[in-house]
C-alpha positions, -999 to 999 in steps of 0.1 A, spaced: -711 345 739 -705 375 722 -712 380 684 -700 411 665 -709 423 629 -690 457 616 -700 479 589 -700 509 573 -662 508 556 -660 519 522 -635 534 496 -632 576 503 -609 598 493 -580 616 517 -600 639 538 -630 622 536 -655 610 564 -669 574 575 -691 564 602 -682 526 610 -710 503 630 -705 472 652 -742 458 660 -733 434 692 -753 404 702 -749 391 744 -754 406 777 -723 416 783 -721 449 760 -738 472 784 -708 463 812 -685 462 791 -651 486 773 -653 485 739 -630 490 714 -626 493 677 -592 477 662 -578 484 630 -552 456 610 -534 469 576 -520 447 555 -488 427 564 -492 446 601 -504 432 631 -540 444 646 -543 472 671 -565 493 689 -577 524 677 -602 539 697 -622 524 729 -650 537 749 -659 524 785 -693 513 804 -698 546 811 -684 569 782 -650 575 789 -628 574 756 -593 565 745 -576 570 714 -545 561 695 -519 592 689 -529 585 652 -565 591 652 -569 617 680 -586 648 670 -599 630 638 -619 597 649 -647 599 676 -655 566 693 -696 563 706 -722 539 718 -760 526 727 -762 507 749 -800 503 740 -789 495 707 -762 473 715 -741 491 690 -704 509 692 -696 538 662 -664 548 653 -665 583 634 -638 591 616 -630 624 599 -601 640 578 -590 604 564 -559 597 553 -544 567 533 -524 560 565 -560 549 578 -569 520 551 -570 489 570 -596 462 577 -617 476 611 -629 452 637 -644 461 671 -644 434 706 -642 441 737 -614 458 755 -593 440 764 -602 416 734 -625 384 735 -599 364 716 -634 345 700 -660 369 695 -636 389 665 -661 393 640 -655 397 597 -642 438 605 -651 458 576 -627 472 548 -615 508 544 -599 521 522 -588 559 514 -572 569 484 -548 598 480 
């Protein structure tokens, strides 16, 4: 079974820079896509940015060029950098698999970005 903890979120101003961390527990993270989701309030939850076995990335239209998805796979661990924030972006931030483990969604960690 898969456990996942994010962190890293925060309040930052528009144009400002966080480096979000998903520490992941089970065997599977070193075969497996990962993504990191994003859920704003009163909106459903969707994916963001996702990164697979082997380093290839994805990205939403409406983070490309401003969020940078990475892993360990030593570490167990996925990063999300994101860059030139926007208030658009504030939304709780989880990370799972890709395609999602509908149990292994962890607490996802807040950010916020004020204008």
């Amino acid at each position: 079974q898969v456990q996942l903890v994010e962190s890293g979120g925060g309040l930052v101003e528009a144009g400002g820079s966080l480096r979000l961390s998903c520490a992941a527990s089970g065997s599977i993270f070193s075969i497996s896509a990962m993504g990191w989701y994003r859920q704003a309030p009163g909106k459903q939850r969707n994916l963001v940015a996702a990164i697979t076995s082997r380093g290839t990335t994805n990205y939403a239209d409406s983070v490309k060029g401003r969020f940078t998805i990475s892993r360990d796979n030593a570490k167990n661990t996925v990063y999300l950098q994101m860059n030139s924030l926007k208030p658009e972006d504030t939304a709780v931030y989880y990370c799972n698999t890709d395609p999602p483990l509908p149990d292994a969604w962890g607490q996802g960690t807040l950010v916020t970005v004020s204008s």
